[in-house]
ZAMAR-62033 format. One record per residue (C-alpha): residue number from 1; residue in one letter; x, y, z. Coordinates in steps of 0.1 Angstrom, whole numbers, plus 5000, padded with zeros to 4 digits. Each point is the difference from the previous one (the first is absolute). Layout:
NUM;A;X;Y;Z
...
end
This chain:
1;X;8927;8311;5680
2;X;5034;5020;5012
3;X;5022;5009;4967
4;X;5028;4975;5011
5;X;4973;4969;5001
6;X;5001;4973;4977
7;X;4970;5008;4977
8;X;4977;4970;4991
9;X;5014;4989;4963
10;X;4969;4993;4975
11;X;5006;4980;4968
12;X;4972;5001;4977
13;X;4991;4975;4971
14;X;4984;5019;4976
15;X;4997;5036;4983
16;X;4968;5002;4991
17;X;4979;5021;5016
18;X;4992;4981;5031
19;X;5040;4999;5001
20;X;5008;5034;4995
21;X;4972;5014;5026
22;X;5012;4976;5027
23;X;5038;5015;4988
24;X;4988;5038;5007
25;X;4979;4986;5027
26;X;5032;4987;5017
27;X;5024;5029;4989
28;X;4978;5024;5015
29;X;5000;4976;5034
30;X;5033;5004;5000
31;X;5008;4966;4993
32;X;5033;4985;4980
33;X;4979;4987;4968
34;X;5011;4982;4970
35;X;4974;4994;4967
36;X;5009;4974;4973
37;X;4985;5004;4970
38;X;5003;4977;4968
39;X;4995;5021;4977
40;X;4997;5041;5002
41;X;4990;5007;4959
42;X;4960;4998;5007
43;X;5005;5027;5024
44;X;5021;5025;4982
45;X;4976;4996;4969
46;X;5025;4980;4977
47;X;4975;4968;5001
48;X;4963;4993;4983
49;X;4978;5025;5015
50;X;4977;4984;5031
51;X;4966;5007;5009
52;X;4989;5029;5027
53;X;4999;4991;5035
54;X;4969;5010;5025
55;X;5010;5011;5032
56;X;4969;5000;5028
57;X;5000;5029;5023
58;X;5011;4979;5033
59;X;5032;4993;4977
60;X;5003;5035;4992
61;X;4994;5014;5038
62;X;5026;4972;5010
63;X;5027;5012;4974
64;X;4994;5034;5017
65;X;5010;4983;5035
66;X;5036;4987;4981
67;X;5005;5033;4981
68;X;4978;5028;4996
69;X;5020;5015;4971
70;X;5001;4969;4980
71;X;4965;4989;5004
72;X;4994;5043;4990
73;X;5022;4992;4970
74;X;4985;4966;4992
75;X;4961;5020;5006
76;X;5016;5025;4977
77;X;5006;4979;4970
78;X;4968;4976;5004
79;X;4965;5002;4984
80;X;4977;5001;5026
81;X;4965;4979;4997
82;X;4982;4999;5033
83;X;4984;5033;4995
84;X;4980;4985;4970
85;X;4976;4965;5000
86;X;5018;4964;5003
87;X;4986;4966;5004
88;X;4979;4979;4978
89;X;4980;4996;4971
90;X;4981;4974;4979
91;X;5022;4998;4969
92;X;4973;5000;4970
93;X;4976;5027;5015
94;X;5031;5019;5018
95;X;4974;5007;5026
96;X;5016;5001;5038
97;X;4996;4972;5024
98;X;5014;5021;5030
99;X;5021;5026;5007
100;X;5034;5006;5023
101;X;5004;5033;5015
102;X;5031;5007;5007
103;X;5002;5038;5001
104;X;4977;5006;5033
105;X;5020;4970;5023
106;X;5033;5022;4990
107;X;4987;5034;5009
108;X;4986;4992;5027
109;X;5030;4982;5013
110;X;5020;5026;4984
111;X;5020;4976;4977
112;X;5014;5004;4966
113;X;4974;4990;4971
114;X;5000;4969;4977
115;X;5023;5004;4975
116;X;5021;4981;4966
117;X;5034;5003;4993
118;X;5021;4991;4975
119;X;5022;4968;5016
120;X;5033;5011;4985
121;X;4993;5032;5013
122;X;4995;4992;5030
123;X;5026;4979;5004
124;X;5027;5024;4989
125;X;4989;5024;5030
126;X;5003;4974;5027
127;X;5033;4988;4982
128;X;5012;5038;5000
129;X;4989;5006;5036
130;X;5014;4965;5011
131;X;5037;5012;4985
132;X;5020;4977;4974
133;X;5020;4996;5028
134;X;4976;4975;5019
135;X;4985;4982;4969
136;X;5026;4979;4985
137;X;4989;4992;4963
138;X;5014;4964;4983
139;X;4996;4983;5035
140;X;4974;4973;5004
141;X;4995;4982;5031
142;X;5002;4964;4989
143;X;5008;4985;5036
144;X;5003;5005;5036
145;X;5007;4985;5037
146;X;4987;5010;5034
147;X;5020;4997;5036
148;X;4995;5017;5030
149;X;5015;5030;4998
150;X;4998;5009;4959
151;X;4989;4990;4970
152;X;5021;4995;4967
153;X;4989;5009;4965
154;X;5015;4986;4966
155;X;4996;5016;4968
156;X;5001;4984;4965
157;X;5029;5022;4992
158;X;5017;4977;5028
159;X;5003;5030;5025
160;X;4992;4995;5041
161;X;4984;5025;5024
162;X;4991;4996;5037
163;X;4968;5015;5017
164;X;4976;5000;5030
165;X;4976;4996;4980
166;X;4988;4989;4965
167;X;4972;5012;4983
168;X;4986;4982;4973
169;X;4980;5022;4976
170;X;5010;4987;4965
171;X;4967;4994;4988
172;X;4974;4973;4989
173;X;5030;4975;4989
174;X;5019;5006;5033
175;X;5031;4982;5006
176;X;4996;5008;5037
177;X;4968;4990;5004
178;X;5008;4966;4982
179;X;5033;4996;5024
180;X;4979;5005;5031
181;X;4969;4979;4987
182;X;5010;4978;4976
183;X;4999;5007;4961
184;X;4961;5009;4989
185;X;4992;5006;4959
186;X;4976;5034;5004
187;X;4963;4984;4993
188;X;4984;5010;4970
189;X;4967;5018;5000
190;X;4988;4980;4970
191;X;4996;5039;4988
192;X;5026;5017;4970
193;X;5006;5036;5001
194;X;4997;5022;4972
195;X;5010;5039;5007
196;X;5003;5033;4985
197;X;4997;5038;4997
198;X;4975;5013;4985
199;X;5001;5044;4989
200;X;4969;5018;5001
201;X;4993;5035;4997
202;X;4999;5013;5037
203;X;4966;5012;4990
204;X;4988;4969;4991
205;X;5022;4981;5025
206;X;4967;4975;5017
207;X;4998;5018;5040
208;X;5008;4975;5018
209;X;5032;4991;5023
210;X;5002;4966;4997
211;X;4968;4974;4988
212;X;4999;4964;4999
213;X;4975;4987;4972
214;X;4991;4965;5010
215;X;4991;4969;4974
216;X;4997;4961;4999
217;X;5038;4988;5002
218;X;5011;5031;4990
219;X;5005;5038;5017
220;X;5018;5032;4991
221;X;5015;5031;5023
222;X;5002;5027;4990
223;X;5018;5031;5018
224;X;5007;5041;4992
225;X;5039;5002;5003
226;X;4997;5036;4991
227;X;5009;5022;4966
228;X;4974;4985;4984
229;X;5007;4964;5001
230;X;4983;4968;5013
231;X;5018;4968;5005
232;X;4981;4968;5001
233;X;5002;4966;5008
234;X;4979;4971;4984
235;X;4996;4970;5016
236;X;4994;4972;4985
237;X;4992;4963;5007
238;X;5028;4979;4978
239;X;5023;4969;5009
240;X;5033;5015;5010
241;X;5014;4981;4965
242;X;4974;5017;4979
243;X;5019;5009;4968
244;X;5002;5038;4990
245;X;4969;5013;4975
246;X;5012;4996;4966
247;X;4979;5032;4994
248;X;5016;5021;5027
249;X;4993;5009;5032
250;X;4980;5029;4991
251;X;4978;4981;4976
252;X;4993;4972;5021
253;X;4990;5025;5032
254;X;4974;5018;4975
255;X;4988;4970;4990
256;X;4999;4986;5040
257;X;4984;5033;5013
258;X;4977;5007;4971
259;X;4968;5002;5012
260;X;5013;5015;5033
261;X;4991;5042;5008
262;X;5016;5025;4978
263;X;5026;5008;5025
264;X;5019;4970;5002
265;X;4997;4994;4960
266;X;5012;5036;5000
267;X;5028;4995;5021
268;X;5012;4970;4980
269;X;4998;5016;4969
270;X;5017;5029;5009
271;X;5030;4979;5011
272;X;5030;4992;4974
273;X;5001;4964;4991
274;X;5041;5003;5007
275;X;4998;5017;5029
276;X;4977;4968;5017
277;X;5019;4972;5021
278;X;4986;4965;5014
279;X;5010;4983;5033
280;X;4986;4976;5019
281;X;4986;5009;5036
282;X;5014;4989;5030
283;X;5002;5000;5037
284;X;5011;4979;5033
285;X;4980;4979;5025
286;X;4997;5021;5028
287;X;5024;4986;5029
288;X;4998;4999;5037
289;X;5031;5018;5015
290;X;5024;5021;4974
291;X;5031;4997;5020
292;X;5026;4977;5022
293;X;5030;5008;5014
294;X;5014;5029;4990
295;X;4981;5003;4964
296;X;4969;5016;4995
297;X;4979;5002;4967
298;X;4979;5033;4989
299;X;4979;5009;4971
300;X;5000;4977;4970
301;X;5022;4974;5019
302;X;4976;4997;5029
303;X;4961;5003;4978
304;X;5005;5001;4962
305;X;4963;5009;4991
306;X;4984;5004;4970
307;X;5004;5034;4982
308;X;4964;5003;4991
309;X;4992;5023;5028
310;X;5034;5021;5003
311;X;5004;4988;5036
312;X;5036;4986;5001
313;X;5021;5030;4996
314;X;4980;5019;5029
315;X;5001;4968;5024
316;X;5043;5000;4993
317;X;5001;5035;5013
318;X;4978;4990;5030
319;X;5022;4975;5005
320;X;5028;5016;5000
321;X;4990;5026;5022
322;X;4985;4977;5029
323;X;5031;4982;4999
324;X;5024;5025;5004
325;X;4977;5009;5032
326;X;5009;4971;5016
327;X;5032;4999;4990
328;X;5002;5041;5015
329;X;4989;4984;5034
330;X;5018;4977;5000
331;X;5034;5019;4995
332;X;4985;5026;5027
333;X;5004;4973;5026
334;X;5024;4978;4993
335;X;5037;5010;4997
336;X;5006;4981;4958
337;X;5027;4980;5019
338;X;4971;4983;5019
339;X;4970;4995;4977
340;X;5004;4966;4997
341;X;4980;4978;4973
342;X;4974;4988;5025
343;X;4987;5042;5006
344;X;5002;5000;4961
345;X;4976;4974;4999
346;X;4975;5019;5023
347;X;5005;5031;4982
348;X;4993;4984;4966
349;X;4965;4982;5018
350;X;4992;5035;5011
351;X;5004;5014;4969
352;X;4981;4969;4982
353;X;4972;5000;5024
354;X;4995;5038;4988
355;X;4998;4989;4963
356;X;4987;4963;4997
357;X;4969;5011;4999
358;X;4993;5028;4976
359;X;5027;4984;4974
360;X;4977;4969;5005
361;X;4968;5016;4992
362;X;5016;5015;4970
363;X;5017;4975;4988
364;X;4965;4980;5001
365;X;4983;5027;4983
366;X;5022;5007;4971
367;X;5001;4959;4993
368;X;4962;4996;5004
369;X;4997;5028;4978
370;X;5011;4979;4969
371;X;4983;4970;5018
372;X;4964;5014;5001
373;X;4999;5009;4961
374;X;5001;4960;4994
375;X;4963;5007;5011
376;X;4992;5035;4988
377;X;4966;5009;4986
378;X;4999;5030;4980
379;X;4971;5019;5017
380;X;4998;5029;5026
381;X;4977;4986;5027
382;X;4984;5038;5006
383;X;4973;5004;4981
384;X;4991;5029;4978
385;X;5001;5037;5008
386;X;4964;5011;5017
387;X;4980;5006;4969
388;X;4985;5037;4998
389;X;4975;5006;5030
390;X;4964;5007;4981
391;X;4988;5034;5010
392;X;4964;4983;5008
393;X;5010;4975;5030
394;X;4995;5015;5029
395;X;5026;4994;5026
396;X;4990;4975;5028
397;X;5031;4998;5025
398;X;4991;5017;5035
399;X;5028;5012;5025
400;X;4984;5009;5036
401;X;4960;4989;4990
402;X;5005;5033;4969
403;X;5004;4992;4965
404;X;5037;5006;4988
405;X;5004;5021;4968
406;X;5032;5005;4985
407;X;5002;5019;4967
408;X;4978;4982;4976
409;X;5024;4996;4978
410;X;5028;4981;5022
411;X;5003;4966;4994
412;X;5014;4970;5022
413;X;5033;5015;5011
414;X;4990;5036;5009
415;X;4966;4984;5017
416;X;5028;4979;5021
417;X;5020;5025;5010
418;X;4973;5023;5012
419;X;4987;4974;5022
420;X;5034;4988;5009
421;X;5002;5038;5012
422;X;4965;5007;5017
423;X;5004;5008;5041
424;X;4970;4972;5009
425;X;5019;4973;4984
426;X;5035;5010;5007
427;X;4985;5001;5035
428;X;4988;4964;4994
429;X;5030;4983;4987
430;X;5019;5016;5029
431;X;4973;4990;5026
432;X;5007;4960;4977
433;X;5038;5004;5006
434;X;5000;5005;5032
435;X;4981;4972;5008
436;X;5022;4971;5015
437;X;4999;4970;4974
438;X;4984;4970;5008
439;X;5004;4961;4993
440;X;4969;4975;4993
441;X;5012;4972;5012
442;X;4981;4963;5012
443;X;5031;4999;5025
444;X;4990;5015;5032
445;X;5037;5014;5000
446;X;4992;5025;4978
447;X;4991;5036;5002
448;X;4962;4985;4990
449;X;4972;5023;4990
450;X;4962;4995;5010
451;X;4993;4969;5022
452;X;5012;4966;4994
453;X;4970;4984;4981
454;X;4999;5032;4977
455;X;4995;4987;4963
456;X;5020;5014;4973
457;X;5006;4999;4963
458;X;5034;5010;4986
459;X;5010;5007;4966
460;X;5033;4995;4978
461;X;5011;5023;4969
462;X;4974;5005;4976
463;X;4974;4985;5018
464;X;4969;5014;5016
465;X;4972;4989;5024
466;X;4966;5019;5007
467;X;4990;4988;5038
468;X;4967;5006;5019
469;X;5004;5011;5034
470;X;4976;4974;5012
471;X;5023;4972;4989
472;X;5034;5015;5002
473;X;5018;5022;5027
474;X;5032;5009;4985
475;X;5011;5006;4965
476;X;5032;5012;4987
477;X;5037;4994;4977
478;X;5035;5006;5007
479;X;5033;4996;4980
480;X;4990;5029;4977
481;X;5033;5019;4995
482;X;4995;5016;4963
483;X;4963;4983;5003
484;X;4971;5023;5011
485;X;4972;4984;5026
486;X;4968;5014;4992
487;X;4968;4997;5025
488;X;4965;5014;4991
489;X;4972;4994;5025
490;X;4963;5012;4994
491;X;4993;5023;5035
492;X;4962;4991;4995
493;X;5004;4955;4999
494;X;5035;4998;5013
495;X;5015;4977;4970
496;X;5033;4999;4999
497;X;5023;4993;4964
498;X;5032;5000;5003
499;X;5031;4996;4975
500;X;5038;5000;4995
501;X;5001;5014;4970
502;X;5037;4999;4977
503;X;4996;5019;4967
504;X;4979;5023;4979
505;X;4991;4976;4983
506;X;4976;4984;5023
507;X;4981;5031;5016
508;X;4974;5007;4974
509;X;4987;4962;5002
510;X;5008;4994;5036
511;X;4981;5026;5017
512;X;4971;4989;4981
513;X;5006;4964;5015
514;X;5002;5017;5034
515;X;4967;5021;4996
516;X;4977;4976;4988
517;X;4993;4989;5034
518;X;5008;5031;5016
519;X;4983;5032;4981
520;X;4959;5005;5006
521;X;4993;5015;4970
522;X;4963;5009;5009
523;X;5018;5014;5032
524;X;5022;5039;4999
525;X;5018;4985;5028
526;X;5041;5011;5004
527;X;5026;4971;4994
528;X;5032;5006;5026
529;X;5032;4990;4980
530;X;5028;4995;5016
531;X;5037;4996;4983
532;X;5023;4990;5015
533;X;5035;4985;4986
534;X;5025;5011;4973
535;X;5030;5025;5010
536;X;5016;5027;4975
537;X;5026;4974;4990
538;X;5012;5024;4972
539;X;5004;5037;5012
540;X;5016;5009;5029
541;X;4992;5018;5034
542;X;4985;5026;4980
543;X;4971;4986;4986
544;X;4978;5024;4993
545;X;5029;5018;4986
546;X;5006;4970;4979
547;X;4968;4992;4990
548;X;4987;5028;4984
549;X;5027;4999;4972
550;X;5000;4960;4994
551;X;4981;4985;4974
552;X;4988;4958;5010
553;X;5028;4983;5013
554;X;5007;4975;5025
555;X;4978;4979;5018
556;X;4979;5012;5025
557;X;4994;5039;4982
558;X;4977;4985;4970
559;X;4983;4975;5021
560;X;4991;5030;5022
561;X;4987;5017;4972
562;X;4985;4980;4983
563;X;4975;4987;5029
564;X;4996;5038;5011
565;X;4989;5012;4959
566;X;4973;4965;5003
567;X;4986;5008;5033
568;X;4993;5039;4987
569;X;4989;4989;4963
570;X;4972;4970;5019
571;X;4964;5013;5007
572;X;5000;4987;5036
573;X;5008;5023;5030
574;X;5036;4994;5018
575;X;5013;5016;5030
576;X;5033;4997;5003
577;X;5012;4996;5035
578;X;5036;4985;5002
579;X;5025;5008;4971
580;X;5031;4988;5010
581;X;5020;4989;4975
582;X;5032;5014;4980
583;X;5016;5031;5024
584;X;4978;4996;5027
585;X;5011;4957;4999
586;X;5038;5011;4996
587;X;5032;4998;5021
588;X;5031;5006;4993
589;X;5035;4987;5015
590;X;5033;5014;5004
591;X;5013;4989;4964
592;X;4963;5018;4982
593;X;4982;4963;4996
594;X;4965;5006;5004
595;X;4981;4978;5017
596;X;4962;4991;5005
597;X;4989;5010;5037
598;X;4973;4973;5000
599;X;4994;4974;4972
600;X;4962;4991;5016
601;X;4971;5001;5020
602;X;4969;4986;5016
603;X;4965;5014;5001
604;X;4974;4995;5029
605;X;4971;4990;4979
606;X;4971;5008;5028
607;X;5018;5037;5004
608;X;5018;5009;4968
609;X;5031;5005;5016
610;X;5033;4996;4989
611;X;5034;4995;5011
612;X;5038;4990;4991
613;X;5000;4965;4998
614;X;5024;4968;4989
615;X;4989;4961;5001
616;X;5019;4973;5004
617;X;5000;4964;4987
618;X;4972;4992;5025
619;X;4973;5029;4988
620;X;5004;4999;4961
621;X;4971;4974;4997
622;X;5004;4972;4981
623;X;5016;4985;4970
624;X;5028;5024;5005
625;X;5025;4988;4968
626;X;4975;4996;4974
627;X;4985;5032;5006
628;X;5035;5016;5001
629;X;5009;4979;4966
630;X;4966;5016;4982
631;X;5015;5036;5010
632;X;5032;4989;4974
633;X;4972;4981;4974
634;X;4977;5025;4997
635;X;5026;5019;4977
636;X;4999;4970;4974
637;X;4968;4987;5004
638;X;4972;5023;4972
639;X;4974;4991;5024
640;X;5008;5020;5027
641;X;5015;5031;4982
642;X;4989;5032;5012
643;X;4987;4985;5032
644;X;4999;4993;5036
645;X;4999;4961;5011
646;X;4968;4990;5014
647;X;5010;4983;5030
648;X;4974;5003;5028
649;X;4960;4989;5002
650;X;4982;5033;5016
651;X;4968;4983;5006
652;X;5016;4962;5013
653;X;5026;5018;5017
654;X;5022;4969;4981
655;X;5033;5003;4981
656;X;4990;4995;4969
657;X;5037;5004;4979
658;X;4994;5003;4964
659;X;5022;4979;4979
660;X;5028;5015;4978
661;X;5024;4988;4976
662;X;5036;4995;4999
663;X;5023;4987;4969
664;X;5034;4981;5004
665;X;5020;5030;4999
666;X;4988;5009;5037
667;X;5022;4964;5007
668;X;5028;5011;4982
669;X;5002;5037;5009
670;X;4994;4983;5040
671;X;5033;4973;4989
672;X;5019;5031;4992
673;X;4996;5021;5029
674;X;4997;4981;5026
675;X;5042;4994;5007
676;X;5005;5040;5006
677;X;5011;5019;5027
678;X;4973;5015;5026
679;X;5012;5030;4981
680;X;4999;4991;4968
681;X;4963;4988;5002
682;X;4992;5032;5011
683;X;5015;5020;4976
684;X;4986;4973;4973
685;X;4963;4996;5014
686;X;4993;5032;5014
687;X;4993;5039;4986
688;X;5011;5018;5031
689;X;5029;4973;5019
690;X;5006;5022;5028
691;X;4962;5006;5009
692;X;4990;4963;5002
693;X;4984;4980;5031
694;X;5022;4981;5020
695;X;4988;4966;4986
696;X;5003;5009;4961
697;X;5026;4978;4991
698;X;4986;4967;5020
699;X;4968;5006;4983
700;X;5016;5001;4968
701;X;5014;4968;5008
702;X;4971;4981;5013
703;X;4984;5008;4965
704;X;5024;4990;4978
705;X;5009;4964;5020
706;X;4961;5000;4994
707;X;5003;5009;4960
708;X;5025;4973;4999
709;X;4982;4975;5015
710;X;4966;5006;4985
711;X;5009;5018;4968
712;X;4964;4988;4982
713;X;4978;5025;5018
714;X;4966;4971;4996
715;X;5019;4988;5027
716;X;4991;5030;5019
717;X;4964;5008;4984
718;X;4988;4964;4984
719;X;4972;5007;4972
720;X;5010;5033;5006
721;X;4977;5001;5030
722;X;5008;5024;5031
723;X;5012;4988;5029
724;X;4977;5008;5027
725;X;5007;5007;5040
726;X;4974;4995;5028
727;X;5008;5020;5028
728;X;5001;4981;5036
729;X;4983;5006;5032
730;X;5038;4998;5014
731;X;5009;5029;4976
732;X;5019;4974;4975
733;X;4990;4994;4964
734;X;4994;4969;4985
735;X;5001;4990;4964
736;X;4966;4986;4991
end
C-alpha cells in the first residue's frame, strides 16, 4: 500500500481484549482503526478486581505473529501452567481421570507455553500498545447502517464515525451481534458461579497448573496464577433466581463440597468470605455465519462459551488474528477504493470457514461439560493400583518361545514397558502396522477376507466369544479406540477366546471367562496372546519418555497394565506374540491429537493369524442394538459387575446373548441426548472424540430411538431369558 493510498479505516465495537488485539492487530497492518469502548475503569484497575485469564499456546504463538514485543511483555507478566499437570479429576477421591499435555505439543512446535494472567493486566498492555489515541473510552456503539461503499457507527454519547469496516467484538451481550441477528438474551447454563483466590504457602501450593475436580451437578477449577495463589471456580447446579445463602458464600460452599478431597475443601477454606462473588453462567447458541455486509463479529460476539474450561479468551485472539489475515489479503490486492462489500463477504467466509469448526467443537465441549455432570457417578473406572507381585509366582509370559523375566520386583507398569520395548515384539507390532487393513464384509464390494462362505463370530465392547476352529473360521472385534482386544489361542487344540475388553475392572474375572474353555490344565502347552487396540491417548509422541514418570491415568495405560500384571501373576503359560496397543497403536496429526492407527482385527481361526480389520453392519452378527445397549447396562446392572457378557454358544456355535438389565434412567438420559449436534454427542458419549469410528454417532442414535421405544428391557429379554441366534446355511442368523 503506497504512503499516499487511502488506508482501509477499521471501527471496532469493543475494548476488551478481543477488541484491543484486533486494534494492535490492525495498527500494526497499517490500517486507519478506531476502538470504542464503554467503559475503560476495569482496565486501568479502578473497578472490582476480575478473575485470571488462560491463554492456550496457539493464542500465544499467534500474538507473537501481531506483535512480538507485546506478546514478550504479555509472556512476561503471566503465570505459566502448561509445564505442570492439567485436566481432570474425580472430585471426592481427587484422583485424575486424564491428563492434557500441553508442554510437549509447544516445544515441539516451538510455541510459547500455557500460561494465566491477570485480565486487567493484560488488558492494560494491549491498551498501552494499542495507544489512547485509537481506543476512545465513553463511546458505545449502540447503532449502525451499511451501504456499499462504508459503514456508519453511532455512539450513545450521540457521536458518528464512518468505516470500511465494523468489527463487532463487545462481548457476550453484543449490540452488534443483536443488530445483525436479531436481539438474543445469552442462555443460561442452569449453572451459578462462585470464585475466588485462595493464598497458600508456595511450599505447600498443590503442583498442579490447572485441575478440574468433577461431581454430580456440581464441579470446581482450580488454577496456579503464580505467587502463591490459586483461583477457583465452583460450579454449581442452582435456578438462575436462587436467592443468596443466608450463611454466606463461604459457608454454604464448605458445606456443598464437604465430603469432596482435601484440596478443594482446602481451597475454599483458604478463601475470604468477602473476597467471594456469585454470577450466573452464560453463553450464546452457536450461529452459522458471523458477518454480512460490511460487519463482522469476533470473540465473545461471534461464540460466547462457557468459562469452565478457559477457552474464550484464547479463541478471541485466534479470532482476531485469522481475521486480520484476510483482511491483510485482501488489502494486498485490492486498491481500498475497490473492495467492495461483496469481496468482504468472501473474505469474512474464508476467514469463517477457518474457524467454524474448532470454535464449534469448543463451544460444544465446554457446554457439555456442565451437561454431563447431570449424570455423573462419583467413581474412577480404573481399578486399583497392581497389588505387590508375591516373590513366589513364577513368571509365565514368553516373548520369542523364552520365558520373559523382568526384575522380580517390577509390577504391571515396569513389566509393560519392558515388553513394550523388547526388539521381537517391537518387530511384531511393526510387521501388524504395516499390514494393509482389512473389511469383513457380506457385500462382495468389500475388501473381504477368506472366501465367501467363511463363518465368523464378532464381538462388541465388553463381550467375548471362545470359538472352535471346527465350527468357526474367523473371529475378531473392532471399534476399540481406548478399548484393548485381547485374543488367546491354545497352539496345541486351536481354541480361540476372544474379547474387547474396556476397564480394569473386568480383567481379573474376564480372562477367567475366556480360559475356561481355552486353557488344558493337564497340558504345559503355550497360550499366544495377542493385544491389540488402545493408543497412548494421554502422553505425547514421547511415550516411553512419558510413561516412565506417569502414575495410572487415562484410558488405555491402566487397562494395559492391568491385563499385562494378570497374565504374569496366572499359573498358565502365555506367549505373547502381538502387543500393539498404546505408542505402537498411536498417530499423531498436525495439531498433536493422537489417534488410534487401528481400532480392530480378525483372527484366522485354522492358522492363528491375525490382521487389521473393521466390520461393517453386515458382519457384526446378529442382534446388533441390544448387544450394543448391554455394553451401556452392564455399568448399572450388579449382575454383571466385574465381567465380560456371555454372548456366544462355543459348542452350538449359536448366539446365545445373555440378558441384562436396564432402569428408566437409560430412557431419560437417551431423551436428553438424542437432539445434540454430531459433535456434541461425541464429546458427551465418548472418552477419546477425535479417535472414534466413523459410524459412532449413528450408533448412538440407533440405541437411544431403541431405549425410547422399548425402555422396559423384558421387552428385550422376557423372563429374563436370552435371546438366542441360530446361524443359517446362507450365513444369516435367525432368532429362534
Amino acid at each position: 500500500m503506497g504512503s499516499d493510498e487511502k488506508k482501509l479505516k477499521i471501527l471496532v465495537a469493543g475494548g476488551g481484549i478481543g477488541g484491543l488485539v484486533f486494534g494492535l492487530a490492525a495498527k500494526r497492518s497499517g490500517f486507519d482503526v478506531k476502538v470504542f469502548e464503554k467503559d475503560l475503569t476495569a482496565v486501568r484497575g479502578e473497578g472490582m478486581e476480575r478473575g485470571p485469564i488462560q491463554l492456550l499456546s496457539s493464542a500465544l504463538s499467534l500474538l507473537e505473529g501481531i506483535d512480538k514485543d507485546v506478546a514478550r511483555e504479555i509472556m512476561g507478566a503471566g503465570h505459566v501452567t502448561g509445564d505442570r499437570n492439567c485436566g481432570l479429576a474425580d472430585g471426592r477421591s481427587g484422583d485424575w481421570f486424564v491428563k492434557f499435555d500441553f508442554l510437549t505439543p509447544a516445544i515441539a512446535k516451538g510455541i510459547p507455553i500455557t500460561l494465566m494472567i491477570c485480565r486487567m493486566e493484560l488488558q492494560r498492555l494491549l491498551l498501552n500498545a494499542v495507544g489512547e489515541d485509537v481506543v476512545i473510552n465513553n463511546s458505545k456503539v449502540v447503532d449502525f447502517v451499511t451501504d456499499a461503499n462504508k459503514v456508519t457507527v453511532f455512539l450513545d454519547n450521540g457521536q458518528q464515525y464512518e468505516g470500511d469496516i465494523l468489527v463487532g467484538a463487545d462481548g457476550l451481550r453484543s449490540t452488534v451481534r443483536s443488530k445483525l441477528f436479531g436481539g438474543e438474551e445469552p442462555k443460561y447454563s442452569n449453572f451459578i458461579c462462585y470464585t475466588g483466590v485462595a493464598e497458600f504457602d508456595p511450599q505447600h501450593l498443590p503442583h498442579f497448573g490447572y485441575k478440574v475436580f468433577l461431581g454430580r451437578n456440581q464441579f470446581l477449577v482450580a488454577a496456579d496464577i503464580g505467587k502463591g495463589r490459586l483461583q477457583w471456580y465452583a460450579f454449581i447446579k442452582e435456578a438462575r433466581e436462587s436467592p443468596v445463602s443466608s450463611t454466606g458464600n463461604k459457608n454454604m460452599l464448605v458445606q456443598r463440597y464437604r465430603d469432596w478431597c482435601d484440596e478443594v475443601v482446602t481451597v475454599i477454606r483458604k478463601t475470604p468470605e468477602h473476597t467471594i462473588m456469585r454470577r450466573p453462567i452464560c453463553d450464546t447458541d452457536m450461529i452459522k455465519t458471523w458477518g454480512r455486509d460490511r460487519v463482522i463479529l469476533v470473540g465473545d460476539a461471534a461464540h460466547a462459551m462457557l468459562p469452565n474450561l478457559g477457552q474464550g479468551g484464547s479463541m478471541a485472539i485466534e479470532d482476531c488474528y485469522w481475521l486480520m489475515v484476510e483482511l491483510q489479503n485482501l488489502a494486498q490486492t485490492h486498491p481500498v477504493s475497490e473492495i467492495s462489500s461483496d469481496e468482504l463477504a468472501l473474505a469474512f467466509r474464508r476467514f469463517e470457514k477457518k474457524r467454524m469448526f474448532r470454535v464449534r467443537t469448543l463451544h460444544s465441549i465446554c457446554r457439555m461439560a456442565s451437561v454431563t455432570t447431570s449424570f455423573y457417578r462419583t467413581y474412577l473406572d480404573i481399578g486399583a493400583l497392581p497389588p505387590d507381585k508375591d516373590h513366589n509366582i513364577i513368571t509365565m509370559i514368553y516373548v520369542g518361545g523364552v520365558p520373559f523375566a523382568p526384575d522380580d520386583s517390577s509390577q504391571g507398569m515396569d513389566t509393560l514397558i519392558a515388553l513394550m520395548e523388547h526388539p521381537v515384539l517391537v518387530s511384531s507390532s511393526n510387521s501388524f502396522k504395516s499390514m494393509a487393513e482389512k473389511r469383513v464384509s457380506v457385500s462382495g464390494n468389500s475388501s473381504s477376507v477368506g472366501p465367501e462362505t467363511s463363518k465368523w463370530v464378532y464381538i462388541f465392547q465388553r463381550e467375548f466369544a471362545t470359538v472352535d476352529p471346527a465350527l468357526v473360521d474367523l473371529v475378531g472385534t473392532d471399534e476399540a479406540t481406548t478399548c484393548v482386544g485381547i485374543a488367546i489361542r491354545n497352539c496345541k487344540t486351536g481354541m480361540i477366546s476372544v474379547a474387547h475388553m474396556d476397564s480394569p475392572k473386568v480383567v481379573d474375572t474376564g480372562l477367567n471367562q475366556m480360559l475356561s474353555l481355552v486353557a488344558d490344565h493337564e497340558s504345559d502347552a503355550l497360550l499366544d496372546v495377542h493385544l491389540i487396540g488402545g493408543f497412548d491417548d494421554i502422553s505425547s509422541q514421547h511415550p516411553y519418555l512419558a510413561i516412565r514418570s506417569r502414575k495410572m491415568e487415562g484410558y488405555s495405560y491402566p487397562l494395559c497394565v492391568k491385563i499385562i500384571e494378570t497374565l504374569r501373576n496366572r499359573s498358565e503359560k502365555f506367549q505373547i506374540q502381538t502387543l500393539h496397543v498404546l505408542g505402537h497403536n498411536t498417530k499423531w496429526d498436525s495439531e498433536g491429537i493422537a489417534y488410534p492407527i487401528f481400532h480392530g482385527f480378525v483372527m484366522e481361526t485354522s492358522s492363528g493369524s491375525i490382521i487389521p480389520a473393521s466390520f461393517d453392519g453386515t458382519s457384526r452378527c446378529p442382534d446388533e442394538i441390544v448387544r450394543r445397549i448391554r455394553v451401556t447396562a452392564a455399568f448399572e446392572d450388579p449382575s454383571w459387575s466385574g465381567k465380560l457378557l456371555d454372548t456366544y454358544d462355543t459348542r452350538t456355535d449359536r448366539f446365545v446373548i445373555a440378558p441384562c438389565v436396564w432402569t428408566i434412567r437409560q430412557k431419560h438420559i437417551a431423551l436428553t441426548l438424542q437432539n445434540l449436534s454430531d459433535t456434541e454427542i461425541l464429546l458427551s458419549c465418548s472418552s477419546s472424540p477425535y479417535a472414534e469410528v466413523p459410524d459412532f454417532v449413528d450408533n448412538e442414535k440407533r440405541k437411544w430411538d431403541y431405549l425410547i421405544r422399548h425402555p422396559n428391557w423384558r421387552e428385550a429379554f422376557p423372563s429374563k431369558q436370552p435371546r438366542v441366534f441360530q446361524r443359517t446355511p446362507d450365513g444369516t442368523w435367525i432368532k429362534q
